[in-house]
C-alpha positions in Angstrom: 0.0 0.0 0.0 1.1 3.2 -0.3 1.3 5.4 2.9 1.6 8.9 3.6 3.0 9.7 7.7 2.2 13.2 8.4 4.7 14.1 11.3 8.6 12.7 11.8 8.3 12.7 15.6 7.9 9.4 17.8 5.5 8.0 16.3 5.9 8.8 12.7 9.6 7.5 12.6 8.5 4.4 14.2 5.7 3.4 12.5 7.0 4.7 9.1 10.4 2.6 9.4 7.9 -0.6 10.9 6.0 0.0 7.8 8.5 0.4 5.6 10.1 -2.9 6.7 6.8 -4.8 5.9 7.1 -3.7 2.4 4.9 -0.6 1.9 5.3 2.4 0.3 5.9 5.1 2.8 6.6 8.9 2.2 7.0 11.1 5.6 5.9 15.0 5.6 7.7 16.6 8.4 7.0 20.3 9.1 10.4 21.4 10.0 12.9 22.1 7.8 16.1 18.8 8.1 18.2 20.8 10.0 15.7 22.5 12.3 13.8 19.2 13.0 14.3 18.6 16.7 12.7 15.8 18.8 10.8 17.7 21.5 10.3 16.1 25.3 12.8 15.3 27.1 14.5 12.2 25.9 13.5 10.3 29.2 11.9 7.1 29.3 12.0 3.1 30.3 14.8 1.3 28.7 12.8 -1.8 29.0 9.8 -0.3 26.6 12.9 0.6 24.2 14.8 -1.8 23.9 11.9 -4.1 22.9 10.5 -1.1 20.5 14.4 -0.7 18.9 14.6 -4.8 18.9 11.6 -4.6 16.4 12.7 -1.8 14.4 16.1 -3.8 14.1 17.7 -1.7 16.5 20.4 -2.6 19.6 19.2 0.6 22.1 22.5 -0.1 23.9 23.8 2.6 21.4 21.8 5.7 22.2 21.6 5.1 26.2 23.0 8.9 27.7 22.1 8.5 31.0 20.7 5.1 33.1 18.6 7.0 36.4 19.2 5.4 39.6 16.6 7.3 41.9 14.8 10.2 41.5 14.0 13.5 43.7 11.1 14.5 43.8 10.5 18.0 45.1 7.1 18.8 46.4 5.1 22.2 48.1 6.3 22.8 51.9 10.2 21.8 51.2 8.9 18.5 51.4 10.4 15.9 48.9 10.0 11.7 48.1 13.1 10.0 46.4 11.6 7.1 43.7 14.1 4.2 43.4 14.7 3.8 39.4 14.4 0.6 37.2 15.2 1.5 33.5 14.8 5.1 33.4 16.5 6.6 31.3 17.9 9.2 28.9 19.0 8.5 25.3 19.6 10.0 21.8 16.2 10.5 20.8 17.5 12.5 17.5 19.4 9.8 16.5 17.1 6.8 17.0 14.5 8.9 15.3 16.6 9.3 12.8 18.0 5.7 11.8 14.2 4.4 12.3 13.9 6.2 8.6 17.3 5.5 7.1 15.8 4.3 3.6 12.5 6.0 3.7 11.6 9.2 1.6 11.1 12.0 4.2 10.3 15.6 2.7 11.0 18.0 5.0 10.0 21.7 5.1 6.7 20.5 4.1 3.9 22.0 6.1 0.3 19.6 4.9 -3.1 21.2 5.5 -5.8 18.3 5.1 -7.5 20.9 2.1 -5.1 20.7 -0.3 -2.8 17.3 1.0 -3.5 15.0 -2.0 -5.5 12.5 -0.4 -6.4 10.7 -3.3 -2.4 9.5 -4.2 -2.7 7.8 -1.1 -4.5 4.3 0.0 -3.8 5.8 4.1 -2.9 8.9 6.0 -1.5 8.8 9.3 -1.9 11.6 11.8 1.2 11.6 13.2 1.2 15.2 13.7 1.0 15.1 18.4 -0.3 18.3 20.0 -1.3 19.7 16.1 -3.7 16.6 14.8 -3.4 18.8 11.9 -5.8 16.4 9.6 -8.5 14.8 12.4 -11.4 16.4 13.6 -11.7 18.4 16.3 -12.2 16.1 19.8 -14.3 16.0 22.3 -12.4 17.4 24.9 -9.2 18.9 25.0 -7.2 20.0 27.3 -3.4 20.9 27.4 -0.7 22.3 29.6 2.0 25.1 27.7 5.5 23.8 28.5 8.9 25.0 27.7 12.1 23.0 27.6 15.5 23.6 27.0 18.9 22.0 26.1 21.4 23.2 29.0 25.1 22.5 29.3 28.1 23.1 31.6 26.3 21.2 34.6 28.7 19.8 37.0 26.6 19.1 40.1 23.6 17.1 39.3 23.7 13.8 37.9 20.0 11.9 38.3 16.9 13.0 37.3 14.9 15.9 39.5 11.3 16.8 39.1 9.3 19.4 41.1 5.8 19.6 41.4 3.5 22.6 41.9 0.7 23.0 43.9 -2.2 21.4 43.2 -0.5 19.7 40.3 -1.0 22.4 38.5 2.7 21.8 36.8 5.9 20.6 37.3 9.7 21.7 36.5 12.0 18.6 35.3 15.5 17.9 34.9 17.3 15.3 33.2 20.4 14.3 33.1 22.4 13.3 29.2 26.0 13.2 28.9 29.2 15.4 29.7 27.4 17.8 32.1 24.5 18.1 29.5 21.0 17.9 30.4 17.0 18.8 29.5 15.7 21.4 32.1 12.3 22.6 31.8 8.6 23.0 33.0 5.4 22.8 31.8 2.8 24.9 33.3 -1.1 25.8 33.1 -0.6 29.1 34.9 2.6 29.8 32.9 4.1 30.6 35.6 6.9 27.9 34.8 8.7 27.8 38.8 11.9 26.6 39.4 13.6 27.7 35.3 14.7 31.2 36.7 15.6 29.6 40.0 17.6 26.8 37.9 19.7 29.0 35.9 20.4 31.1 38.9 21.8 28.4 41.1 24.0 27.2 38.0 25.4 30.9 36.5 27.6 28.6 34.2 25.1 27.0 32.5 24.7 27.5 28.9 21.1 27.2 26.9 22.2 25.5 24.0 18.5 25.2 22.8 15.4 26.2 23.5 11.7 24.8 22.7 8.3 25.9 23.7 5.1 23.5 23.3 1.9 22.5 25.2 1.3 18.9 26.6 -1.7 17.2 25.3 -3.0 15.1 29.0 -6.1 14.3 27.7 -6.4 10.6 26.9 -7.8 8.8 24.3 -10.8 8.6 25.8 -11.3 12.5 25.3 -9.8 12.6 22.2 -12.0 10.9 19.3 -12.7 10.4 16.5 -9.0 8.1 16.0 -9.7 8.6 12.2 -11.9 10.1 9.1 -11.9 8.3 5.8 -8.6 7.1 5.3 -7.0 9.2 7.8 -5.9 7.6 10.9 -4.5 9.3 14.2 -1.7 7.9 16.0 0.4 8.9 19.1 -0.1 11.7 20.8 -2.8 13.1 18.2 -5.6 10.6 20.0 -3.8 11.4 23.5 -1.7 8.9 24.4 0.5 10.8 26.9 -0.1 9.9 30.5 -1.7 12.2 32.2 0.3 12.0 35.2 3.7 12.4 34.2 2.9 14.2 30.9 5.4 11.3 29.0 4.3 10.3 25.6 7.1 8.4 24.3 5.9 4.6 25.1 2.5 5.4 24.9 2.9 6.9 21.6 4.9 3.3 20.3 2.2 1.4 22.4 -0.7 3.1 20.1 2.0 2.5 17.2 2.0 -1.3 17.7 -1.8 -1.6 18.1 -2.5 0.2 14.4 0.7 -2.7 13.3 -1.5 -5.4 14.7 -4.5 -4.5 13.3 -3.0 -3.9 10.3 -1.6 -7.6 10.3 -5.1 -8.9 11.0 -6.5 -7.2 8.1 -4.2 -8.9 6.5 -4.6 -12.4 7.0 -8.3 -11.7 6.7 -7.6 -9.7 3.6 -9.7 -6.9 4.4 -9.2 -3.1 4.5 -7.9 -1.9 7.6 -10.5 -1.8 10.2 -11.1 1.0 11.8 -13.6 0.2 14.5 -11.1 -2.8 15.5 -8.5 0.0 16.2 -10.9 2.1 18.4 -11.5 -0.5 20.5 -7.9 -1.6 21.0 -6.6 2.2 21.7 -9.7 2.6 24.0 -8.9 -1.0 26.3 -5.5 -0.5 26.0 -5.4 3.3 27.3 -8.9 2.7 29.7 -6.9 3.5 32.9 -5.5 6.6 31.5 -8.9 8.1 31.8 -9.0 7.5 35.6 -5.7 9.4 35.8 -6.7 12.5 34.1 -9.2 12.8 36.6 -7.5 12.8 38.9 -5.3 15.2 38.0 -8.0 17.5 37.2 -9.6 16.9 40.4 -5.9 17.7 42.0 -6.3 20.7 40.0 -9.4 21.9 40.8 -8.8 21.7 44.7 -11.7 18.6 44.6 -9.4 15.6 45.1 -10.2 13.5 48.4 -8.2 10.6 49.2 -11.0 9.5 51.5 -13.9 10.2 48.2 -11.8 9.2 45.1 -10.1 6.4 47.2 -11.6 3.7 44.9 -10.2 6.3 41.8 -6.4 5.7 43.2 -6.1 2.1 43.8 -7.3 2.0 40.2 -4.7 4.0 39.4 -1.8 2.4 41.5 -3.2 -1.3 40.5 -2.5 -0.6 36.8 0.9 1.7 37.3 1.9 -1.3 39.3 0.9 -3.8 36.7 2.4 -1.6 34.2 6.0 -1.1 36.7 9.0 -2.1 34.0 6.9 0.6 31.3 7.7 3.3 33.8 11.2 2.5 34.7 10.4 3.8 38.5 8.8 2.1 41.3 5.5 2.1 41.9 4.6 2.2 45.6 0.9 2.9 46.5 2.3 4.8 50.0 4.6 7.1 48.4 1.9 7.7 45.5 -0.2 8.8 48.3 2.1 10.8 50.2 2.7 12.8 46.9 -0.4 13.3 46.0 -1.4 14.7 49.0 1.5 17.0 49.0 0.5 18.9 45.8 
């Protein structure tokens, strides 16, 4: 078949190169121009999820590891703060994996698509690949999205694991994470845009150098929110049908979980020789991401000043029992007292 992938990010790279592999056509439009095209997010996520995603793709992971976490601080309201012990966080080079997940594939960059004039009918599929944008699906049923800034520092010489500082009321959170050679992401994302703890960073570390610097909102609505998945022949993958967690604001694995769902599909319609089946990928991304929606609650709930450990009890187990189930796709432990103890700090 042939395939157009609107958007070279996560999920575009990986499901054009899976694709690709399999035999289809593939041609990737990526906004950005090749040498301004910049994987956003900071590069951190759980080595376990990778390495099976790079084993797929025909990858060995091994070689884009910058940093492997061993705990993280976590800073909370009242100079309170939890340490999580870390199992396969880490930090790798995201450009670079994105980048050899199309080696072979036609990628034309500079090219910014609008769903009016994109020439649908060369094309037997479109894939959405486009995140925070879904430049060619319709409008959802409920957004909602958190403006975040991040930026590439260097010249750091006193922090090497991962830091991450909540607001109040979780109404945002400043980050750090560690690379290589004293580099690191350092950023927050904020629905006040306030953004606490960037000014204080680059105070405390006078030596540090901004390298880069990238501003974008955080979809945290999940999939749940965020239908239709498709129109016509135009599909939505990754982050364009929410699959970020709500929590953390992470879309990396979610965004090659959704990507391996639309590949299984695609290998059922297959063997059954049938057009790819839309409904059948709904109801996969729904089940798959179901527990997503109970933690966008309550992070709305957290943010609204209406979150009671004692009411939405039943909401939290829910959401620890599935974290837990889910523990090597986080790369952190997941321990229901400490989840408590932090959410009743924000």
């Amino acid at each position: 078949m042939k395939i157009a992938v609107i958007g070279a990010g996560v999920a575009g790279s990986y499901l054009g190169g899976m694709l690709h592999k399999i035999g289809h056509e593939i041609t990737i439009f990526e906004s950005n121009k090749k040498e301004m095209h910049w994987p956003v997010c900071a590069w951190g996520a759980s080595r376990h999820m990778l390495e099976y995603f790079s084993k797929k793709a025909g990858l060995d992971f091994d070689n884009y590891v910058f940093h492997v976490g061993k705990r993280l601080r976590m800073g909370l309201p009242n100079q309170k703060e939890e340490f999580l012990d870390l199992d396969g966080l880490v930090t790798y080079n995201k450009k670079q994996w994105e980048s050899d997940l199309l080696a072979g594939i036609t990628v034309e960059y500079g090219v910014n698509c609008d769903k009016k004039t994109f020439p649908s009918d060369k094309y037997d599929y479109i894939l959405d690949c486009t995140g925070f944008h879904r430049k060619f699906l319709p409008k959802p049923q409920e957004d909602f999205v958190i403006p975040a800034y991040e930026y590439l520092v260097e010249n750091i010489q006193d922090i090497d694991e991962f830091q991450v500082v909540g607001y109040k009321g979780a109404r945002g959170y400043f980050w750090y994470f560690p690379l290589s050679k004293g580099s690191g992401f350092m950023g927050a994302g904020d629905i006040d845009r306030k953004y606490h703890g960037v000014k204080e960073f680059l105070e405390t570390h006078p030596d540090a150098r901004i390298i880069k610097k990238i501003g974008r909102p955080i979809r945290l609505s999940p999939p749940k929110l965020m239908e239709p998945f498709y129109d016509g022949k135009i599909i939505g993958v990754g982050e364009s049908i929410g699959t970020v967690f709500p929590m953390l604001g992470e879309g990396i694995i979610p965004s090659l979980l959704s990507c391996e769902i639309f590949l299984q599909v695609m290998e059922e319609n297959k063997n059954n020789k049938v057009k790819f089946d839309h409904k059948r990928y709904r109801e996969k991304i729904l089940k798959k991401f179901n527990y997503y929606y109970d933690v966008y609650r309550i992070v709305r709930l957290k943010m609204d000043g209406k979150l009671s450990t004692v009411k939405h009890f039943n909401l939290l187990l829910s959401m620890y029992k599935n974290m837990k189930k889910d523990e090597k796709r986080f790369g952190f432990e997941v321990d229901f007292e400490k989840m408590r103890r932090l959410v009743n700090a924000l």
